[in-house]
Structures are given as structure tokens and as C-alpha cells.
BABALUM-119510 format. One line per 10 residues: their letters; for each residue z, y, x of C-alpha. Coordinates in pm, whole numbers. Example, Ala and Ser with C-alpha at 12.3 -4.5 7.8 and 13.67 -1.06 7.14 Angstrom:
BEGIN
AS) 780 -450 1230 | 714 -106 1367
//
This chain:
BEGIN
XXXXXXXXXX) -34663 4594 -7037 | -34348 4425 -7044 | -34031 4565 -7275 | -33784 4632 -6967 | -34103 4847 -6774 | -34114 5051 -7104 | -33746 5078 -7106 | -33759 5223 -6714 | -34019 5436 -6806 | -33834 5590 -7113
XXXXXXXXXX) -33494 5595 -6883 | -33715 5819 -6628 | -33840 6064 -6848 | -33542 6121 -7027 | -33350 6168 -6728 | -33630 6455 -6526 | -33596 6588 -6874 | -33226 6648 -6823 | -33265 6750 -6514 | -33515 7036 -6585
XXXXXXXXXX) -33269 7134 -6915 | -32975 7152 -6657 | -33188 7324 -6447 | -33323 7611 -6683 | -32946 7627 -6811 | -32809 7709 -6444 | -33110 7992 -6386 | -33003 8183 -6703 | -32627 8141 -6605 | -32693 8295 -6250
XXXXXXXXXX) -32899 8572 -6423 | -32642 8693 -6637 | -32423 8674 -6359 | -32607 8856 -6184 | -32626 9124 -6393 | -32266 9172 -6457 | -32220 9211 -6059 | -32445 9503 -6023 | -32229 9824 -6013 | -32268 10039 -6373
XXXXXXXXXX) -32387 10393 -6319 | -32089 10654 -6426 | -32157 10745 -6800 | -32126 11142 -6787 | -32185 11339 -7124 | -32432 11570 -7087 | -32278 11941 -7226 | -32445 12254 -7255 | -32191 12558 -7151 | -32230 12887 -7232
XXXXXXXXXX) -32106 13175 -6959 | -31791 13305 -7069 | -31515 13518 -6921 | -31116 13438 -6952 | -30904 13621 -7136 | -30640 13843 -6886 | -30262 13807 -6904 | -30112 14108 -7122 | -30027 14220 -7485 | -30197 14112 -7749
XXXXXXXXXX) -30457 14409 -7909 | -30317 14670 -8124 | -30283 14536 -8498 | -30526 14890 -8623 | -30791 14731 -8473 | -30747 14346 -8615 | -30835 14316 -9037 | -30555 14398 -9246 | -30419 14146 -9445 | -30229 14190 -9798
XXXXXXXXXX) -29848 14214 -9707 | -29588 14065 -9997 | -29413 14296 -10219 | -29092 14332 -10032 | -28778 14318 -10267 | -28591 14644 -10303 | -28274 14459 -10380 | -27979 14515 -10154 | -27922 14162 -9902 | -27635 14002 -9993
XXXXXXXXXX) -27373 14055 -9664 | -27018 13860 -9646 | -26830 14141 -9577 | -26580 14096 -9295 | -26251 14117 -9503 | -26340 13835 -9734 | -26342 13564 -9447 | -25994 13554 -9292 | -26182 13401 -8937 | -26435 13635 -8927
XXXXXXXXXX) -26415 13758 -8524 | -26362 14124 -8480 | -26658 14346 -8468 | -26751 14416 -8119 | -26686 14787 -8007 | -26949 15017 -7969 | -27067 15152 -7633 | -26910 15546 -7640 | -27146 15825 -7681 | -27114 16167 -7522
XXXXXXXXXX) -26997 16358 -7822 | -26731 16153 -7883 | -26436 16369 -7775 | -26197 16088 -7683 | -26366 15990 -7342 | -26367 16149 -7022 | -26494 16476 -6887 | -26644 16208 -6592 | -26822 15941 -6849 | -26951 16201 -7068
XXXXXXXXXX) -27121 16359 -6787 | -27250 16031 -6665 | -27339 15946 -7035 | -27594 16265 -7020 | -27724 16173 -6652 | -27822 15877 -6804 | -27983 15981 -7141 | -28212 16274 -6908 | -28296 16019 -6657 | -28421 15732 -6990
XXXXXXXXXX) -28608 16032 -7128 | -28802 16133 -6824 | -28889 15782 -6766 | -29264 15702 -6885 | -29336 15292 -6956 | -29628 15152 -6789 | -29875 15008 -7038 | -29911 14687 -7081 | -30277 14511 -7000 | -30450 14412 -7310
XXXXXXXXXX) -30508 14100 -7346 | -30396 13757 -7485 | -30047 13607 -7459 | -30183 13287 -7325 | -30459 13457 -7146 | -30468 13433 -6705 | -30404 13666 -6402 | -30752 13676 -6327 | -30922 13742 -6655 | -31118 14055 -6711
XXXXXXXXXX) -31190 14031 -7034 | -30926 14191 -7360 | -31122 13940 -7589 | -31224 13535 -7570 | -31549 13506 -7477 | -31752 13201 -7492 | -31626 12898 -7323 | -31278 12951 -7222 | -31254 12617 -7021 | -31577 12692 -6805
XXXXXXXXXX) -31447 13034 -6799 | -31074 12850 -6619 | -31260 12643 -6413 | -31487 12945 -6246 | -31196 13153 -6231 | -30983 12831 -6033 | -31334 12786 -5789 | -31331 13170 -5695 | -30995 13155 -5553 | -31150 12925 -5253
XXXXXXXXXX) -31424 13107 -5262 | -31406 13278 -4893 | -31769 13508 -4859 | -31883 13477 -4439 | -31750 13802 -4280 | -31972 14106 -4380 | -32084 13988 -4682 | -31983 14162 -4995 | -31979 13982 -5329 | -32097 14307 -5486
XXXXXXXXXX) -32403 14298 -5243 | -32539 13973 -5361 | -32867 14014 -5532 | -32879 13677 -5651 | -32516 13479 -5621 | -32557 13081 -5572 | -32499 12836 -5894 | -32393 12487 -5854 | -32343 12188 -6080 | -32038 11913 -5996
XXXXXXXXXX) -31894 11623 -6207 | -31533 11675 -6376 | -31443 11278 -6405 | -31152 11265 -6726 | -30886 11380 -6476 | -31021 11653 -6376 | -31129 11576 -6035 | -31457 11714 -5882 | -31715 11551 -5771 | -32065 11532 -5670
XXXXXXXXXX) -32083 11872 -5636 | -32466 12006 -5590 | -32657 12364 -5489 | -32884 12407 -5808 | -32970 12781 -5717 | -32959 12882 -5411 | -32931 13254 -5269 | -33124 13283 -4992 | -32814 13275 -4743 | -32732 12929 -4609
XXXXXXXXXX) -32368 13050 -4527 | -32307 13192 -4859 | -32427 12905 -5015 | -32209 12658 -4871 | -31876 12856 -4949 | -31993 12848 -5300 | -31998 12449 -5266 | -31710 12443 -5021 | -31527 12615 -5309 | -31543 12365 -5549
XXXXXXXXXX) -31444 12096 -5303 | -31131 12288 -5171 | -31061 12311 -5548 | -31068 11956 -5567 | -30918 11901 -5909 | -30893 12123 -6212 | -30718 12048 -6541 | -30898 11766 -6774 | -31132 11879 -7075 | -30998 11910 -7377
XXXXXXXXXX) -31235 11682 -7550 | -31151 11401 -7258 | -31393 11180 -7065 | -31660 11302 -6777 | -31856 11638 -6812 | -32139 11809 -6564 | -32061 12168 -6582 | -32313 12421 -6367 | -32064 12791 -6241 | -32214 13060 -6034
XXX) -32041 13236 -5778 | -32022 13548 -5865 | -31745 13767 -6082
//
């Protein structure tokens, strides 16, 4: 065998040899390609809830029932006052309002004076709800219970929650629970009937409720969460 058919020979193989390298290269390309096409499933964060009820708008709880805490020694000294006649642009001290034993007024504003002082003293204050400060209109609960942001989002679901005519909420022996996504802005999705009730149309105003509801306020801890509510109080 001659030196140039050794030559072609050599040229040949090392040229099918590049062509099966370039070959192998594109097939891994495309596969990776591939890959990064194919549309990522939502990441959700799986969280376990626990049932709670929200906290009603009203005054805070009586301090004799919260734990006492050790109060400073308050000073007995007298506070020091700037008295009015040591600063020459001190402003006059507003009068005060006149009182019905003060002789100087009129038979007509004394008499009014007393109308008014019978009338404040027969009138009885309403008391206030107990509650929390920051607590909402639709809590029932004087304490925090639980979960107070599953507890907001239930309470913002019942509002659309419209029962088929008849039905009582109070009737329902077993109310319907469903499960929805909260994506990190707080809109609702893929809402789902995990437990049904037996009633078809009961069931889908419990789902209808959370898609009327649409969006609620984010979680606190950010990012996607699956939360499960019932439909019932």
C-alpha cells in the first residue's frame, strides 16, 4: 500500500470521527435545550394550619385578668411647674366653662347647666366588645386563637359565601372543606372540594366563595401556600 492511500485512509477516519463528535455534541445540546423549554411545575410550600378563630374588633380585656407586673416606685416629689408669672409670654389661662353654683350667671344657664348634668347622669354607656384593638368585625373570639391568618382568610371567604335558599348554615351536619393555592400576592387559585357535604349546591357556593374572593392579603412569611378552610362559622 502506497503512502498517499494511507494518507486518504487516515484523512477518512479522522474526518467520520469528527463528524460523529459533532454529532454527539449537537444531541446533548438539543437535550438540555429541551429541558429548559418544558414548563416548571409551581413550587408551593406545603404548611400545616391549625383551625383558629379571629380576634373581634373592641377593647382590649380588663387588666385584673392579664398577670400583674411590678410597677416603679413613683416619686413623691412635687413636678417642677413654670408658673405663669415667671414667663412674661406665657398666654392667658383659658376660662373655665361656668358651673351652676356659681352665682354670677344667669337664672336661664344655670337651669340649663342642671338639665344637662340630670340628663349625663341618667345616661348609661354601652359596653364596649372585648376584644383586641387590631382585632376584625367578624371575629367571635375575645382571645387569639391559633392561626390568625387562616382565621382572616375564612372570615374574607364567608362573606361570598351565599347558602342555596332554604338552607341554613346551622343545619349543616357536615359543612364542605376545600383546599386553594394563595400564589405570594395573595391571589387564589386552584381552588378544590376536599370534603364534600352531601349537597352538590352547597358545595359549590363553598368553592364559588373562594373564587368571588379572588384575592386575599399575602402571607406574612411570603411566597405560595395551600391552605384547606371549611365553610362553616
Amino acid at each position: 500500500m502506497s503512502g498517499r492511500q494511507r494518507t486518504r485512509r487516515g484523512s477518512r477516519r479522522n474526518f467520520f470521527g469528527l463528524l460523529i463528535t459533532l454529532a454527539l455534541h449537537g444531541g446533548v445540546l438539543a437535550a438540555v435545550a429541551a429541558a429548559h423549554n418544558q414548563p416548571q411545575a409551581p413550587f408551593i410550600v406545603p404548611h400545616d394550619f391549625v383551625v383558629a378563630e379571629m380576634v373581634k374588633l373592641g377593647k382590649p380585656r380588663e387588666k385584673f385578668w392579664l398577670p400583674r407586673l411590678q410597677q416603679p416606685v413613683r416619686s413623691t416629689a412635687p413636678p417642677q411647674t413654670l408658673k405663669v408669672a415667671d414667663d412674661p409670654n406665657a398666654k392667658p389661662a383659658p376660662k373655665e366653662a361656668p358651673r351652676p353654683e356659681d352665682p354670677k350667671i344667669s337664672k336661664e344657664l344655670r337651669r340649663a347647666l342642671e338639665r344637662a348634668q340630670k340628663l349625663e347622669a341618667l345616661e348609661v354607656p354601652e359596653p364596649d366588645d372585648e376584644g383586641s384593638l387590631t382585632g376584625s368585625k367578624l371575629g367571635a373570639s375575645n382571645r387569639a386563637v391559633g392561626d390568625q391568618y387562616v382565621a382572616m382568610v375564612k372570615g374574607l371567604l364567608l362573606q361570598n359565601y351565599k347558602l342555596p335558599a332554604g338552607i341554613i348554615l346551622d343545619q349543616l351536619r357536615n359543612p364542605p372543606e376545600i383546599h386553594f393555592r394563595i400564589g405570594p400576592d395573595g391571589t387564589i387559585s386552584d381552588v378544590q372540594l376536599t370534603k364534600p357535604s352531601g349537597n352538590s349546591l352547597v358545595d359549590d357556593a363553598c368553592v364559588d366563595a373562594a373564587k368571588l374572593t379572588g384575592k386575599v392579603p399575602p402571607h406574612p412569611a411570603g411566597g405560595a401556600h395551600g391552605i384547606s378552610v371549611g365553610c362553616n362559622k
